[in-house]
C-alpha positions as a Markdown table, in Angstrom:
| # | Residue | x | y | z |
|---|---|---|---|---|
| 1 | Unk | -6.4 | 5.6 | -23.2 |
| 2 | Unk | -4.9 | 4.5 | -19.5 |
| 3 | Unk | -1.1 | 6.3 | -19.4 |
| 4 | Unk | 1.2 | 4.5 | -16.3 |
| 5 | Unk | 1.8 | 7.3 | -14.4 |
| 6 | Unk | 4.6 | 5.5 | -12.6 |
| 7 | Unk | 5.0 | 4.0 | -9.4 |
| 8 | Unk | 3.4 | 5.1 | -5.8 |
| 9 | Unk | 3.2 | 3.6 | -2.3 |
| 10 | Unk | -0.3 | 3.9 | -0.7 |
| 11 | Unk | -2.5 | 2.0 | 2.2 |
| 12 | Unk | -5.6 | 0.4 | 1.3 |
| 13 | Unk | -6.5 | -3.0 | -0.6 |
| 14 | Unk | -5.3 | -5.8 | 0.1 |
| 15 | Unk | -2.4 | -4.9 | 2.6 |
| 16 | Unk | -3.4 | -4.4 | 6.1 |
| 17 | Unk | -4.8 | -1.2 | 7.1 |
| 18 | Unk | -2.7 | 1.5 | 7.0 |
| 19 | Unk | 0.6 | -0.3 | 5.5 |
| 20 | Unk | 2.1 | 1.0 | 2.9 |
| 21 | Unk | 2.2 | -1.4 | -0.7 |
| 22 | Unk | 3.6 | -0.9 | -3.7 |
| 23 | Unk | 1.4 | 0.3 | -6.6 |
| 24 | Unk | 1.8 | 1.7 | -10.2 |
| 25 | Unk | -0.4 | 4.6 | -11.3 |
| 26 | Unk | -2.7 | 5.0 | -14.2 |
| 27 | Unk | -4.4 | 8.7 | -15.7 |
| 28 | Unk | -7.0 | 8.5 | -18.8 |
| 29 | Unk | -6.9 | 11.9 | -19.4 |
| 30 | Unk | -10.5 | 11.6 | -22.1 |
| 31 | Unk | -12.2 | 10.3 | -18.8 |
| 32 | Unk | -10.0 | 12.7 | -16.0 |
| 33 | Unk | -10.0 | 9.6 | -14.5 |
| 34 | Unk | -7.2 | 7.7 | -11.8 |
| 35 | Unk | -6.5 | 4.0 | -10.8 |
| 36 | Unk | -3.9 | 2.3 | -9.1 |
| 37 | Unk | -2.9 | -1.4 | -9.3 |
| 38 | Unk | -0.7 | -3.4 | -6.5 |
| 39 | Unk | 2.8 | -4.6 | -7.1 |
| 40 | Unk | 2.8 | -7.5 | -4.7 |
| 41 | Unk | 5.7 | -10.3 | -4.5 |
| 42 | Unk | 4.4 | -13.2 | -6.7 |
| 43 | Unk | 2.6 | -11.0 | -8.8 |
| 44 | Unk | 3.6 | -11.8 | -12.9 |
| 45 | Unk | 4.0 | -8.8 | -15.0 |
| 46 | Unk | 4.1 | -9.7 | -18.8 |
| 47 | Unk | 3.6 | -6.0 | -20.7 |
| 48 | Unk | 4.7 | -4.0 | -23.6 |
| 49 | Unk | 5.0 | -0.3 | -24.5 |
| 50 | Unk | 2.6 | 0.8 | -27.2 |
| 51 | Unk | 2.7 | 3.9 | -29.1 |
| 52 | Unk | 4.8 | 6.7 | -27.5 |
| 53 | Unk | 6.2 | 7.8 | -24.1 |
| 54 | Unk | 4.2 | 11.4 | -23.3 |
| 55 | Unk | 5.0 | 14.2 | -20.8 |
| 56 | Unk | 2.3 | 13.2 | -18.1 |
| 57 | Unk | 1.6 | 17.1 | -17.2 |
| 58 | Unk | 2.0 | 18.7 | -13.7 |
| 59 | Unk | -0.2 | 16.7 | -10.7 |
| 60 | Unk | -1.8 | 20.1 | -8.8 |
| 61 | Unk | -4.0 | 19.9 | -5.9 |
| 62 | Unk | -4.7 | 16.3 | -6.2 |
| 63 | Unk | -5.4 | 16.4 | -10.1 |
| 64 | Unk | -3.5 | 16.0 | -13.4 |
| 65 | Unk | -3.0 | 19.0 | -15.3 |
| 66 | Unk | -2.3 | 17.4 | -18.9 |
| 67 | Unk | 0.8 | 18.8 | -20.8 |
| 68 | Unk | -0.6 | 21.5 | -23.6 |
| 69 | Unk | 2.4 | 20.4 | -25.7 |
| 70 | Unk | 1.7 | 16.9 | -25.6 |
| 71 | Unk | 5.6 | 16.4 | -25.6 |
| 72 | Unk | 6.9 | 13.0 | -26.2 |
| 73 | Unk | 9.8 | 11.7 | -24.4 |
| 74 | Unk | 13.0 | 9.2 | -24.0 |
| 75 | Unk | 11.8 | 5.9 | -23.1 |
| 76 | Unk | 15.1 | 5.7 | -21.1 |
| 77 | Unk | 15.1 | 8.4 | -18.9 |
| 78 | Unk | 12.8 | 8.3 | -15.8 |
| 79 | Unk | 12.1 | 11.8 | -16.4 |
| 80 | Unk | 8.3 | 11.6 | -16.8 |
| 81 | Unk | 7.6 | 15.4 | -17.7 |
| 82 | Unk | 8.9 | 17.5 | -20.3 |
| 83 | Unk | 11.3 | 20.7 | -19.5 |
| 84 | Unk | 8.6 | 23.0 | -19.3 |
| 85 | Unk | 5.9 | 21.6 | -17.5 |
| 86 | Unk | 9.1 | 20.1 | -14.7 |
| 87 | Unk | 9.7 | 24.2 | -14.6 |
| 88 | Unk | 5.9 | 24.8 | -13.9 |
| 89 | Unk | 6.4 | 21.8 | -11.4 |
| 90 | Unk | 9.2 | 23.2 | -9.6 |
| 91 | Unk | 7.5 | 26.4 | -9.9 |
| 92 | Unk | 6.2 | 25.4 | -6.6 |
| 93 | Unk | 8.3 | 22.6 | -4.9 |
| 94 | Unk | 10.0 | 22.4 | -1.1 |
| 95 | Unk | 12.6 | 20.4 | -2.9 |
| 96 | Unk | 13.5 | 23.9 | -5.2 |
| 97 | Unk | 12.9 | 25.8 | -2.2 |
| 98 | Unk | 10.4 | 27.8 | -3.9 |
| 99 | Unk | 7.9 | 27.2 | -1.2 |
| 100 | Unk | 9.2 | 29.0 | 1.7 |
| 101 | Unk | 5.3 | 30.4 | 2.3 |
| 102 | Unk | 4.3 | 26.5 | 2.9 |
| 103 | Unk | 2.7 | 26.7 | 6.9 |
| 104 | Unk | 2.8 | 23.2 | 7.6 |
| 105 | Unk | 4.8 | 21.6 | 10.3 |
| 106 | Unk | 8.2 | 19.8 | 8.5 |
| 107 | Unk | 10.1 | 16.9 | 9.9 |
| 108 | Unk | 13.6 | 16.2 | 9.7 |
| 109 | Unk | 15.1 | 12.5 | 9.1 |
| 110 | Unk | 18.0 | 10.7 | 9.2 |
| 111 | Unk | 17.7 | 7.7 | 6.3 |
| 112 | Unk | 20.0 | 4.5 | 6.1 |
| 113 | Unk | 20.5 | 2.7 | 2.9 |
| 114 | Unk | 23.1 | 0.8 | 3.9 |
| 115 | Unk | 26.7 | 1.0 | 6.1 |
| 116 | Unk | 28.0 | 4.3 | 5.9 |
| 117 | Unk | 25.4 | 5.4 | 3.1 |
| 118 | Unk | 22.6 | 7.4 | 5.4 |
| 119 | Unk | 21.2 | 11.2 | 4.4 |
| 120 | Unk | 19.1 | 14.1 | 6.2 |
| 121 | Unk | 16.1 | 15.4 | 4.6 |
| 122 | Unk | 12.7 | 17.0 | 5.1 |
| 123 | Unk | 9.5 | 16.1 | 5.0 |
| 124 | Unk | 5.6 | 17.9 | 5.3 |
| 125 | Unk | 4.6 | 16.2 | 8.7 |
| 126 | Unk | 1.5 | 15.1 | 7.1 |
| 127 | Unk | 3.1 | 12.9 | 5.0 |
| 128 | Unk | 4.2 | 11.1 | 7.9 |
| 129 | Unk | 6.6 | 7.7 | 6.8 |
| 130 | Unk | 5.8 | 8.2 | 3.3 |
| 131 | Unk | 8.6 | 10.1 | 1.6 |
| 132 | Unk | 11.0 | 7.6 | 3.7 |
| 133 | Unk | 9.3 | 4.9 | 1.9 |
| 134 | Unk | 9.4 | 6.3 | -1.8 |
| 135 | Unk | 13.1 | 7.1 | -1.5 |
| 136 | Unk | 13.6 | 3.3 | -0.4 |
| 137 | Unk | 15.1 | 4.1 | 2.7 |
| 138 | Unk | 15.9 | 0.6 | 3.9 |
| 139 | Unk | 15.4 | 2.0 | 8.0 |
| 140 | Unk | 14.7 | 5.4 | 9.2 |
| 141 | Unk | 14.7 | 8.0 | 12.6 |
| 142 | Unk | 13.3 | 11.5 | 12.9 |
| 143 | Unk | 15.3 | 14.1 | 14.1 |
| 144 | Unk | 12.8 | 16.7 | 15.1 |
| 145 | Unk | 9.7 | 18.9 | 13.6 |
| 146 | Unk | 9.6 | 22.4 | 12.9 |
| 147 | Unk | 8.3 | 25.0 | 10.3 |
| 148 | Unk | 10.1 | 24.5 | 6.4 |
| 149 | Unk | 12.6 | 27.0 | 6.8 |
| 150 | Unk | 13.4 | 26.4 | 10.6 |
| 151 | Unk | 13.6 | 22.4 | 8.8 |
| 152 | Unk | 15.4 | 23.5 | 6.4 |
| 153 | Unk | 18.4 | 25.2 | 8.3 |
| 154 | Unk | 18.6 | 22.1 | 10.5 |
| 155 | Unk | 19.1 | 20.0 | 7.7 |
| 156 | Unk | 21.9 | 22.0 | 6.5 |
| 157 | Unk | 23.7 | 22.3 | 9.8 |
| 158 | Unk | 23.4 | 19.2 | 10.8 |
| 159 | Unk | 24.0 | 17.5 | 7.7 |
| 160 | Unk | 27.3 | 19.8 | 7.5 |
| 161 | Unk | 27.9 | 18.7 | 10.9 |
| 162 | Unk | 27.5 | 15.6 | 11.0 |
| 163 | Unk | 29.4 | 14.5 | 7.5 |
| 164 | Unk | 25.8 | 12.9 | 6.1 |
| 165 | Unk | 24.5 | 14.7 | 2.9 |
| 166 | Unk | 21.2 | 15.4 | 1.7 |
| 167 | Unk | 21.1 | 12.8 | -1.7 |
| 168 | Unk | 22.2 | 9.7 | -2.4 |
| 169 | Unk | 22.5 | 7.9 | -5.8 |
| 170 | Unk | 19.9 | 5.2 | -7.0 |
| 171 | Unk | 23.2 | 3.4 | -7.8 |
| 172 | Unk | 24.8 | 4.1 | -4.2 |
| 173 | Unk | 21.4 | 2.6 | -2.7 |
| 174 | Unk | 20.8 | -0.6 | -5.3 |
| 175 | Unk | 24.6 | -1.6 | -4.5 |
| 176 | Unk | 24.2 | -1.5 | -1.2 |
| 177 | Unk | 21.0 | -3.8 | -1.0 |
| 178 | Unk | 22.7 | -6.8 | -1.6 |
| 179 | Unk | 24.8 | -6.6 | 1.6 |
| 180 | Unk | 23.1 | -5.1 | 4.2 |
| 181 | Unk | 24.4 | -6.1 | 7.6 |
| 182 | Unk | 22.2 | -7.1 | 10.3 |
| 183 | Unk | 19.3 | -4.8 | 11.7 |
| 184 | Unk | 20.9 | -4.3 | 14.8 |
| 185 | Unk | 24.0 | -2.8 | 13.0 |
| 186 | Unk | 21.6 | -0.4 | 11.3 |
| 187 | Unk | 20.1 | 0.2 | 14.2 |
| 188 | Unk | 23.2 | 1.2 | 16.0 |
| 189 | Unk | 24.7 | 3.3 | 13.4 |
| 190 | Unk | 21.5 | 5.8 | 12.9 |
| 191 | Unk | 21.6 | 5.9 | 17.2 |
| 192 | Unk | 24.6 | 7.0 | 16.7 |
| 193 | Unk | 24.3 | 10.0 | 14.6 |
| 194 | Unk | 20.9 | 10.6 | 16.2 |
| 195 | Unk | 22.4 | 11.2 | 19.5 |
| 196 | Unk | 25.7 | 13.6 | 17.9 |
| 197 | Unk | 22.7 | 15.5 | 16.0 |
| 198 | Unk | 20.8 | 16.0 | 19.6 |
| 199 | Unk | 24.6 | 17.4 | 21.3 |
| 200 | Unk | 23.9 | 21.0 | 22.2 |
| 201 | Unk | 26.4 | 22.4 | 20.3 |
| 202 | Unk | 25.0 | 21.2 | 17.8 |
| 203 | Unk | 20.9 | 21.3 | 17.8 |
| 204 | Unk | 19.4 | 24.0 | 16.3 |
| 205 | Unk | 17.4 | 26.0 | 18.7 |
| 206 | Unk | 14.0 | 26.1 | 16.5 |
| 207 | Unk | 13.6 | 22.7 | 16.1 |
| 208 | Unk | 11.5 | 20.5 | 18.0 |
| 209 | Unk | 13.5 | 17.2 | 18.9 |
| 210 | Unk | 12.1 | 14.0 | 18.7 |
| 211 | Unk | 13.3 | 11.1 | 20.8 |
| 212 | Unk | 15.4 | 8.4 | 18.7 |
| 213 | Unk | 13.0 | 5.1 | 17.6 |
| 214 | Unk | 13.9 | 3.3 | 14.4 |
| 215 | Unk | 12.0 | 2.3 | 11.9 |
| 216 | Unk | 13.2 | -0.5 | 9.6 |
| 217 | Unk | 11.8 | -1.9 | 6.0 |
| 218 | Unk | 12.9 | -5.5 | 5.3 |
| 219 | Unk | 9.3 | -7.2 | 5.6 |
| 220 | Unk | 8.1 | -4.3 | 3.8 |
| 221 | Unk | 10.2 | -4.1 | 0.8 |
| 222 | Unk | 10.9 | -7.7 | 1.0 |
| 223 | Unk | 14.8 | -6.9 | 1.0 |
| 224 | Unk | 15.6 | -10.6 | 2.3 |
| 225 | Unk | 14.1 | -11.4 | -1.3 |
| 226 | Unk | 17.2 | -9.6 | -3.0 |
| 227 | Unk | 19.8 | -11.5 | -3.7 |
| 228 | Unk | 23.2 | -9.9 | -3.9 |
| 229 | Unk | 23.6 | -10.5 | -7.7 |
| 230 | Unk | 20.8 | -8.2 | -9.2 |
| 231 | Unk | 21.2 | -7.2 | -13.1 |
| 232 | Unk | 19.0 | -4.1 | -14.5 |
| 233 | Unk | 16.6 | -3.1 | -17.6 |
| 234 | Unk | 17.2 | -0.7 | -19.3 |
| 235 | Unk | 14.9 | 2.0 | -20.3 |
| 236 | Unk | 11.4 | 1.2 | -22.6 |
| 237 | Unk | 11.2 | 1.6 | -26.4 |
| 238 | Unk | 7.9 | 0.9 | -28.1 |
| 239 | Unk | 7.3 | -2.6 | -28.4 |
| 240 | Unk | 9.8 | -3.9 | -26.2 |
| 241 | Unk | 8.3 | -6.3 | -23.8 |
| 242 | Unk | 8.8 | -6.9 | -19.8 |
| 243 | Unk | 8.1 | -10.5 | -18.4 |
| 244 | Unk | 8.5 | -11.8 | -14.9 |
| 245 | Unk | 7.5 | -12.7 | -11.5 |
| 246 | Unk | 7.7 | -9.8 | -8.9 |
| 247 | Unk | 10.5 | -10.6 | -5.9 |
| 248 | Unk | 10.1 | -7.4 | -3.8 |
| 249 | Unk | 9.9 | -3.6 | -4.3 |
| 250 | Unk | 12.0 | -1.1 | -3.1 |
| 251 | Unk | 11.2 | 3.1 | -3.3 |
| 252 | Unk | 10.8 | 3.2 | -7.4 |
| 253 | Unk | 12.4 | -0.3 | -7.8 |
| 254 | Unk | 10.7 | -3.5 | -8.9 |
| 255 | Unk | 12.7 | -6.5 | -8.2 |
| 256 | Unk | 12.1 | -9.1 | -11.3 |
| 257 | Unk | 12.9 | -12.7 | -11.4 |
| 258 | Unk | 13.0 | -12.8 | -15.4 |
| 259 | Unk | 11.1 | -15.3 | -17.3 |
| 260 | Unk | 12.5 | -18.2 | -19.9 |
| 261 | Unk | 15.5 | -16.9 | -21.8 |
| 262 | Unk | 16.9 | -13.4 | -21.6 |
| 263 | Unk | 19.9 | -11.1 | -22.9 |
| 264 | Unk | 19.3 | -11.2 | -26.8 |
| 265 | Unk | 21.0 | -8.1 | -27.8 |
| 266 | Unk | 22.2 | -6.9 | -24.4 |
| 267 | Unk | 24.9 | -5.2 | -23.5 |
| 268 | Unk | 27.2 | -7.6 | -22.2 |
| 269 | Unk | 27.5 | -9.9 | -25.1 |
| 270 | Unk | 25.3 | -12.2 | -28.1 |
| 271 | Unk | 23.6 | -14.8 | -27.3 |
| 272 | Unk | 20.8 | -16.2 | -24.4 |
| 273 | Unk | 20.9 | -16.1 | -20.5 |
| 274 | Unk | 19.3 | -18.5 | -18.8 |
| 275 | Unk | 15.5 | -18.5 | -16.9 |
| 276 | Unk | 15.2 | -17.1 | -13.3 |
| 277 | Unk | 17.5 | -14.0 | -13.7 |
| 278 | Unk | 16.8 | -11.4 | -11.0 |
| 279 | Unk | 16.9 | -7.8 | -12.8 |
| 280 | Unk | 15.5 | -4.8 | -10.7 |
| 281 | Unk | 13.6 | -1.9 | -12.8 |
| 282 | Unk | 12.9 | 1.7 | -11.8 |
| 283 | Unk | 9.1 | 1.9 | -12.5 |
| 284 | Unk | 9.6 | 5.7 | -13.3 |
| 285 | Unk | 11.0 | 4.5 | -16.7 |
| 286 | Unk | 7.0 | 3.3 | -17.3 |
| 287 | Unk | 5.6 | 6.8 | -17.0 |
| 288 | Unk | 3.9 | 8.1 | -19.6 |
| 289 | Unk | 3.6 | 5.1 | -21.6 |
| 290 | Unk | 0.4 | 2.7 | -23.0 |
| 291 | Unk | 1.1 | -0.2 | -21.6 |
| 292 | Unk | -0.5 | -3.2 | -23.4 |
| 293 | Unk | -0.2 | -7.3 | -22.9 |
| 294 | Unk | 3.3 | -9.0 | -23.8 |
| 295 | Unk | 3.9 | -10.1 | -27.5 |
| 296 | Unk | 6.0 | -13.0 | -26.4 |
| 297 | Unk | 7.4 | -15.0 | -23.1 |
| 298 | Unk | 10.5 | -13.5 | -22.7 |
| 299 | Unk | 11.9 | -9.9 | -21.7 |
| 300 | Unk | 13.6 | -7.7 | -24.8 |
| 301 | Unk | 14.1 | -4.8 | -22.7 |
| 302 | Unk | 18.1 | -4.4 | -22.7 |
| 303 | Unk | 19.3 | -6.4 | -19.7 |
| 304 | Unk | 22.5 | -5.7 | -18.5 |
| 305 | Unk | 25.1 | -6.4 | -15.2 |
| 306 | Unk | 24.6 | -3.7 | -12.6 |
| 307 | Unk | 28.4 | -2.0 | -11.8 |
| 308 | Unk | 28.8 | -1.4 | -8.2 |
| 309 | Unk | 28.8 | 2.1 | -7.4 |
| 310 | Unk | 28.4 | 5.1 | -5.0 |
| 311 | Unk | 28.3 | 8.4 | -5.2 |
| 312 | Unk | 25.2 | 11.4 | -4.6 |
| 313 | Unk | 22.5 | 12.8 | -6.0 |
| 314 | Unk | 19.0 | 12.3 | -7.3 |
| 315 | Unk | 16.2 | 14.9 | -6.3 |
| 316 | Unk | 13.1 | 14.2 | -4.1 |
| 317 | Unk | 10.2 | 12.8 | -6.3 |
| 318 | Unk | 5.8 | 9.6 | -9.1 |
| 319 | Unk | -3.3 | 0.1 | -16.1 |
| 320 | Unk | -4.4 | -1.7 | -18.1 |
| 321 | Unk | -6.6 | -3.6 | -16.2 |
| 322 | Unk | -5.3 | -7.7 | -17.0 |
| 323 | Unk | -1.7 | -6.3 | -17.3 |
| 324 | Unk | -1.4 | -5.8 | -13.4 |
């Protein structure tokens, strides 16, 4: 039995060597077996959850440790582990800080998501552009490279310094998508902070600075694909079904242009929407669910108007084969 284990970003297949593409995740935990399947634009999804959502266990040293408890979970929540085996996980985590032994080099970044909504954060080196990607940081700069806690202090200085915090909502950054300015502008506005962060006064001596170079991520997440008036599924119950074309994906987002008639039983009002609604999902709300083929044409996952917003938080975070 193939579990989605959510969504990941990874090189290989069919995207050009070394890009990053959008995938979901699969674990059969009878075979200890993994599988991934691309999320490219034009791709049609038509699925349904089976059975019930499960705790997916604690991913250790490149492996799935399966929950003992075999928890189930709320299909709305993209919470994908239950509260003891997330304790086990953070049991060992940078983003707990209970990994201040970790000896590998961390980098520090500055993230845009859109005007006046940028953060600071850490990364393992090795994980290179990665994290930046997963969060859907829509364009990017590194600050400097150092050890974790030498990281860690700088990102606390400077983000104290320099007004930016270290979160951001998944509302904040889903708002600000459908009005980004041009790349320039972006471009500008993380120069600017990069150059107050590198002030003396300011740097931190036991970080390693890193000239300013931006890295933006419209071609990659498709972001010119978004238009400005995006609605949003709700979470997964079992048998509800998920049909549409893929538009572009963004960190855990996946951008939907709805198929044939939508919004029985939503939220806002009876009645049917019309075809070619653009909803975006966060594939995290797929974790630890059976995922089998559609029982109809239409989407009767709760579809409702997405309420501009801003605000901080959200913590650092993770097929059937014919399905996807």
């Amino acid at each position: 039995m193939w579990r989605c284990t959510g969504p990941r970003w990874s090189g290989g297949g069919p995207e050009p060597e070394g890009r990053f593409g959008q995938r979901l995740g699969w674990y059969c935990a009878e075979r200890g077996e993994e599988r991934t399947s691309v999320l490219p634009a034009g791709k049609t999804l038509a699925f349904a959850a089976q059975g019930e959502r499960r705790c997916l266990g604690v991913r250790r040293a490149g492996r799935w440790i399966v929950c003992p408890y075999d928890a189930v979970l709320d299909g709305a929540s993209a919470k994908d582990q239950c509260a003891r085996c997330a304790q086990l996980d953070r049991s060992r985590s940078v983003a707990a800080d209970t990994m201040a032994d970790d000896p590998r080099p961390y980098g520090v970044y500055l993230a845009y998501f859109g005007p006046g909504l940028l953060k600071v954060g850490i990364t393992a080196a090795e994980r290179g552009a990665a994290r930046l990607v997963e969060q859907g940081a829509v364009a990017y700069a590194w600050l400097g490279r150092g050890p974790l806690m030498a990281a860690r202090r700088a990102e606390a200085v400077l983000g104290s310094a320099l007004a930016v915090p270290d979160r951001c909502t998944k509302s904040a950054k889903r708002a600000a998508r459908g009005a980004l300015p041009p790349v320039a502008d972006r471009v500008a506005e993380l120069a600017r902070l990069h150059g107050r962060a590198r002030e003396p006064e300011l740097w931190p001596e036991t970080l390693e600075p890193v000239e300013f170079a931006c890295t933006d991520h419209t071609e990659l997440f498709g972001l010119d694909r978004i238009p400005g008036d995006v609605a949003e599924l709700g979470g997964m119950t079992a048998g509800a079904d998920v049909v549409g074309e893929v538009l572009a994906g963004v960190g855990s987002d996946v951008y939907l242009r709805l198929a044939g008639e939508w919004g029985k039983g939503q939220e806002h009002g009876e009645g049917q929407g019309v075809g070619g609604v653009v909803a975006v999902m966060d594939a995290r709300v797929l974790s630890g669910w059976v995922l089998g083929a559609a029982g109809g044409r239409v989407t009767t996952v709760p579809v409702r108007v997405r309420a501009a917003a801003t605000g901080m938080g959200e913590r650092e975070g993770g097929g059937q084969e014919g399905l996807f």
